[in-house]
N, C-alpha and C positions, 0 to 999 in steps of 0.2 A: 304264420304268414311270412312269405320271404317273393324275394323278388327274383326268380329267373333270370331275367336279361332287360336292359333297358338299350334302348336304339333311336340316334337323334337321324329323324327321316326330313326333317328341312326346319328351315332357320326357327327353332323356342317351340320347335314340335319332337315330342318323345311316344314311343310307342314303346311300353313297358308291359311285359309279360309276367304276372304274379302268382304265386300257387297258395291257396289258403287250405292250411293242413286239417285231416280230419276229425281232431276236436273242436276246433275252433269251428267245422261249418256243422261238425252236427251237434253243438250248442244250438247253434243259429237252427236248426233245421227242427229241434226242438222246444225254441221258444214258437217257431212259425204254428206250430203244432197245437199251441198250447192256447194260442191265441185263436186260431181258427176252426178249431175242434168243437167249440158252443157252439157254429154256425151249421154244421154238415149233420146230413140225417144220415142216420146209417139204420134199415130194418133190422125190428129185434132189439133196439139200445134206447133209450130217451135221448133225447135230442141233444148233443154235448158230451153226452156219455161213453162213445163207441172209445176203446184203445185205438191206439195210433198202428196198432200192426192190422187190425183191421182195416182198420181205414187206407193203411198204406196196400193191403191185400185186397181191396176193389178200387183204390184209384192207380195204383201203380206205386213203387218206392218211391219215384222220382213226386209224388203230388206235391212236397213242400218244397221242393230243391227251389226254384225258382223266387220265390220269394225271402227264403234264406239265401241264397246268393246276393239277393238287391239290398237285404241287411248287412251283409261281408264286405259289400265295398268298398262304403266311405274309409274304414279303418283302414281295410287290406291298401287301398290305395294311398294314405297316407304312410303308411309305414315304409312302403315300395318306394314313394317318393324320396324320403329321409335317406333309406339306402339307396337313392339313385344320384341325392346330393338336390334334387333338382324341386323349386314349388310351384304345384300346380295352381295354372292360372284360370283352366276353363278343361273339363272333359269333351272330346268328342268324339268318342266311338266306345263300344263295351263290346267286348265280342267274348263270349263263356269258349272253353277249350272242353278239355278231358273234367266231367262230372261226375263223382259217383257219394255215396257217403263217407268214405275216407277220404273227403276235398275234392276240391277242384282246380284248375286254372282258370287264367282270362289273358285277354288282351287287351290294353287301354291306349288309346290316341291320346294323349293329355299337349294342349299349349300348357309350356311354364315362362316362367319369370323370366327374361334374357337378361346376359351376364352384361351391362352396362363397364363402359370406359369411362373413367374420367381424371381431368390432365388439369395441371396448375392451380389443382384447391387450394393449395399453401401459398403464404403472401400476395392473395388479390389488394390489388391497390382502391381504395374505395376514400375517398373524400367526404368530410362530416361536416352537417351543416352548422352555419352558427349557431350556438345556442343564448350570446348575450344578450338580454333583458334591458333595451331600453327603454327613456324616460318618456318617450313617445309609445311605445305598447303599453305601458302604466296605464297613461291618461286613456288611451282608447276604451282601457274594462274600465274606466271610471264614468267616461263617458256612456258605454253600455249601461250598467248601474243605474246614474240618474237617469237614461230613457225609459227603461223598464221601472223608477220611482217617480214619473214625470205626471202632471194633471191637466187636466184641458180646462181653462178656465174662460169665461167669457170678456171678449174685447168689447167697450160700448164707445173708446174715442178714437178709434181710428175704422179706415176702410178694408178692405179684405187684400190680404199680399200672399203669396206664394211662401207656402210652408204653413200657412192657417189650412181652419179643416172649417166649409161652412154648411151652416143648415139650410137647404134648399126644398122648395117646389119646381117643378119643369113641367113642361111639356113641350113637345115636339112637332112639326108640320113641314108637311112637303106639299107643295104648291096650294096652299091655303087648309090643306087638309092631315088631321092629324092620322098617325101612325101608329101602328101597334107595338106597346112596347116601348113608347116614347116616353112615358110619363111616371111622375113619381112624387111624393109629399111627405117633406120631412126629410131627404135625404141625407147625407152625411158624404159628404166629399173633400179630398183633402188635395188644396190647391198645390199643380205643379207633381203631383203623382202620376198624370196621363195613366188615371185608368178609364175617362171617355175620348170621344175623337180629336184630333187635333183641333185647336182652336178655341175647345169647349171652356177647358179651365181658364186660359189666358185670359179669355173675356169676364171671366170672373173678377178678374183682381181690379181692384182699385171703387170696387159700389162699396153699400155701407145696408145695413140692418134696416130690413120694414122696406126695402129700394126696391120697386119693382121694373123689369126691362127685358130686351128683348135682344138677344146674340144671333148675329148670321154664320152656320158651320156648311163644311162640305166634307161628304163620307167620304172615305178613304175609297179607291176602287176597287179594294183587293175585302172590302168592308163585307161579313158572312152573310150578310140580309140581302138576298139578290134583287128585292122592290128598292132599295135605298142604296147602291153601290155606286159612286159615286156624283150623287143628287146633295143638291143646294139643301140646304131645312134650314129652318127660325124654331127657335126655343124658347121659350115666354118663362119668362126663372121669377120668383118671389124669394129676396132672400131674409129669411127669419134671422138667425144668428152668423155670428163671428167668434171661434174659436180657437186660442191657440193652447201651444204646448207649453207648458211652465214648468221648467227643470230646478229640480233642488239646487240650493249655494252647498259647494263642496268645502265642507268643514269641519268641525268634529261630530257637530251633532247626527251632520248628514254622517259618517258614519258609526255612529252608537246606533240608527234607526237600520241602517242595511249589514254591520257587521256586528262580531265580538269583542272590537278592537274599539279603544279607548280616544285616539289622536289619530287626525289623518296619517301620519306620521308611518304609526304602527300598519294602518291598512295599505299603507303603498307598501309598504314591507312583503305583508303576508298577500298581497297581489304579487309581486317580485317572485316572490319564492313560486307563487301556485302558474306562474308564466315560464319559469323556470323547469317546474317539472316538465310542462306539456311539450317545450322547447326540447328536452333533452329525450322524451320518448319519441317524439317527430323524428328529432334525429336518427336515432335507434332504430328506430321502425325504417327509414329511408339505407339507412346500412347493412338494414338483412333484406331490403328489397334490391339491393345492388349486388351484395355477394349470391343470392338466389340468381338472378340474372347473368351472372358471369359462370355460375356451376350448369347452370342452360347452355348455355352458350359453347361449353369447355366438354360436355359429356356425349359420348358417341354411342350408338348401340341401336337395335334392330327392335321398339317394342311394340310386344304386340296387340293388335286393333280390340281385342279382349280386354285387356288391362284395363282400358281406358273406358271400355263399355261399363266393368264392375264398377269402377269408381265412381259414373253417373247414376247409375242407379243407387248406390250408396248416398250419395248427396240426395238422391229422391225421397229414397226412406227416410232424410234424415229433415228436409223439407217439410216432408207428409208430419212427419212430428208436431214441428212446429206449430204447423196448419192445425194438426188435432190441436193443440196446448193452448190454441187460442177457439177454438169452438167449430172449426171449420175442417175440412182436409180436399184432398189431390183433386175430385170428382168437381167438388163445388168450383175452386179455386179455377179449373179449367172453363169452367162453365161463365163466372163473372166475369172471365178477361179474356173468355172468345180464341183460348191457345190450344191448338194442338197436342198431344201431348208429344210425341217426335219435335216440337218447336221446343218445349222445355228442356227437352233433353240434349238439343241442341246448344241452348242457354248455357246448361252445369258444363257443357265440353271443353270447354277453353281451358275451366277451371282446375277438372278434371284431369286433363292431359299435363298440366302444371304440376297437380298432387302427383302423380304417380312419379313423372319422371325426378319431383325434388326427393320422393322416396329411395327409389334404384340407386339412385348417387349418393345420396350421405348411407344406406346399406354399401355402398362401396367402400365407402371410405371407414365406417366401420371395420369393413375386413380389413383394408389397406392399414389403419392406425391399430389393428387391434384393440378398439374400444369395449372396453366388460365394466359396466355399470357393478359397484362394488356391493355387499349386500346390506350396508348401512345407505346406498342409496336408493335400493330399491323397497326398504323397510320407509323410508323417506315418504318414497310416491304414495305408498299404498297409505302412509298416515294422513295425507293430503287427500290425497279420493276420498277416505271418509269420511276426513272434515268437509271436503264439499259437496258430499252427500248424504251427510247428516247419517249417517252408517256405521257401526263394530267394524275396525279392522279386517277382523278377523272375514267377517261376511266378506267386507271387499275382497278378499282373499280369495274366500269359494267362487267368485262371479268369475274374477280378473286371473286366470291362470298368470303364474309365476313368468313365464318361457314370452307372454307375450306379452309383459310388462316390461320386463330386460330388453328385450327386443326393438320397444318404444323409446325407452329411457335411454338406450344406445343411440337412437336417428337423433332425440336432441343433441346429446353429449358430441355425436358425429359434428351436425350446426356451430354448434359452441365451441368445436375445435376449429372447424374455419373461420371464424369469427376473432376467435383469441390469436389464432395463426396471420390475421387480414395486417394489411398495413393500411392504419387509417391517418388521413391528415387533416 
């Protein structure tokens, strides 16, 4: 296979002319052959059985060409690409030239990859957030801590205040007559939460256990019940209990019961440390969301509406996964939340058009720095993929071509060079 001529006809459009030479298509012309031959009757032969000179001698020479050509492609056009320098992003058009069993031509329209700019990667100025651990973020995961080891225990000497949770009966009425929906026995409400109408809870506070009475409220107008929007009601309450929140004393033992750590002491420590990390990956993470931003910002180039189509459908496939991994997939998932699918793929676009272009630029800067992942780092990656997929090297190997591991291993090392090159303050 070799490439004829290649011709840029407008902007990440190439029309490439290629010839696939005559062993290579009548290889191909002979698997077609071999494949399709159990299918054709030929009188005189058992079904599968006729030779191919036969077969070629009542349908024509030409009966497999066509299918052996659609086999010759993918390759012949990959190889044509390599020597054209250029990657294809999307086919469109195939036009056959001069065919015979000593090969063929073509013509291919192929969108490729456009040659991306990009300007001032080196020393972006990026600013890091604090990451110091104060005495005041301690106590807050302590205070966390005791609310999630807190108990509701019953009040019997005081009245009901704001931040208790009481046990309640209700009922409801509008102009002497009750509502639907109004009512309830046993409830559990925690005063000062406003998850009923304005008014409701307030009037709660200050009764006591076994109290029974009666609150006047007014719905809200914007209220979803179009019979009760904003109408007067009375609630007739029975309140059974009073319950509050009872937080552990912070002391050793409180944490011998929630940690491994022997002395408060040790556990403000090992809280320090574990606020520490999250602080410093926050940071991290906020530094390559700035330098990403600024390599957007700095990269010029023409690409094209293909690019970005692949990439959402790649997020879709990779979606759809996830959807099967959990019992479900694409068909359902549309179905329960009533989407389009053009709306989803609307969705992944944003995200989409981010991936491709943070791509094009650090392959820039690849070429620009000359990055070549070493082969003790790419023996690295691939011991890494098998440890996280539980995999033989060696298999990851067969899966994960070599060409487009380095290739990978370069777009980070690309990242990590702007990053090591940034000036941070």
């Amino acid at each position: 296979m070799s490439l004829k001529s290649s011709n840029l006809t407008e902007t990440n459009t190439y029309e490439l002319e290629v010839a696939v030479d005559g062993k290579v298509f009548s290889e191909a012309v002979d698997k077609v052959f071999k494949k399709q031959a159990k299918k054709i009757n030929v009188p005189g032969f058992r079904k599968g059985k006729a030779p191919r000179a036969i077969i070629e001698k009542m349908y024509g020479e030409d009966v497999f060409f066509d299918d052996a050509m659609q086999d010759c492609y993918p390759a012949a056009l990959e190889d044509a690409a390599k020597e054209a320098g250029v990657k294809i992003v999307t086919v469109t058009k195939l036009e056959a030239q001069e065919v015979s069993i000593d090969g063929f031509t073509f013509k291919a329209t192929v969108v490729v990859e456009p040659e991306v700019e990009i300007e001032n990667y080196k020393g972006i100025e990026v600013e890091k957030k604090s990451t110091e651990v104060t005495e005041e973020m301690i106590n807050e995961e302590i205070e966390k801590v005791r609310e999630r080891n807190s108990r509701m225990v019953t009040v019997e000497d005081r009245s009901a205040e704001n931040g208790d949770t009481v046990v309640i009966d209700f009922e409801g009425f509008c102009d002497g007559v009750a509502f639907e929906g109004g009512k309830a026995e046993n409830y559990n409400l925690e005063l000062g939460s406003n998850s009923f109408i304005p008014g409701f809870e307030d009037q709660l506070v200050g009764h006591n256990t076994d109290e029974e009475f009666t609150i006047d409220v007014k719905f809200p107008e914007e209220y979803q019940a179009e019979n009760l929007k904003g109408k007067d009601a009375q609630f007739k309450i029975k309140l059974h209990e009073i319950k509050k929140k009872e937080l552990p004393e912070v002391d050793d033992e409180f944490v011998k019961d929630v940690s491994e750590k022997e002395t408060l002491e040790e556990y403000k420590e090992e809280i320090k440390e574990t606020i520490a990390k999250r602080l410093e990956d926050e940071a991290e993470r906020a530094i390559d969301d700035k330098l990403v931003e600024v390599l957007l910002e700095n990269m010029k180039g023409e690409i094209p509406e293909a690019m970005f189509d692949n990439e959402v459908n790649t997020m879709l496939r990779e979606f759809d996964m996830r959807l099967r991994s959990q019992g479900m997939d694409m068909t359902t998932y549309l179905k329960y939340t009533g989407m389009e699918p053009e709306a989803v793929k609307q969705m992944y676009k944003p995200e989409a058009e981010r991936r491709v272009k943070m791509r094009l630029i650090l392959e820039k800067i690849v070429k620009l720095e000359n990055i070549k992942p070493t082969e003790e780092d790419i023996d690295a990656e691939y011991a890494k993929l098998a440890d996280m997929y539980q995999m033989d090297k060696d298999k990851v190997k067969e899966i994960i071509p070599a060409e487009n591991l380095t290739e990978d291993l370069a777009v980070e090392q690309a990242m990590k060079f702007v990053k090591d090159n940034a000036v941070i303050k």
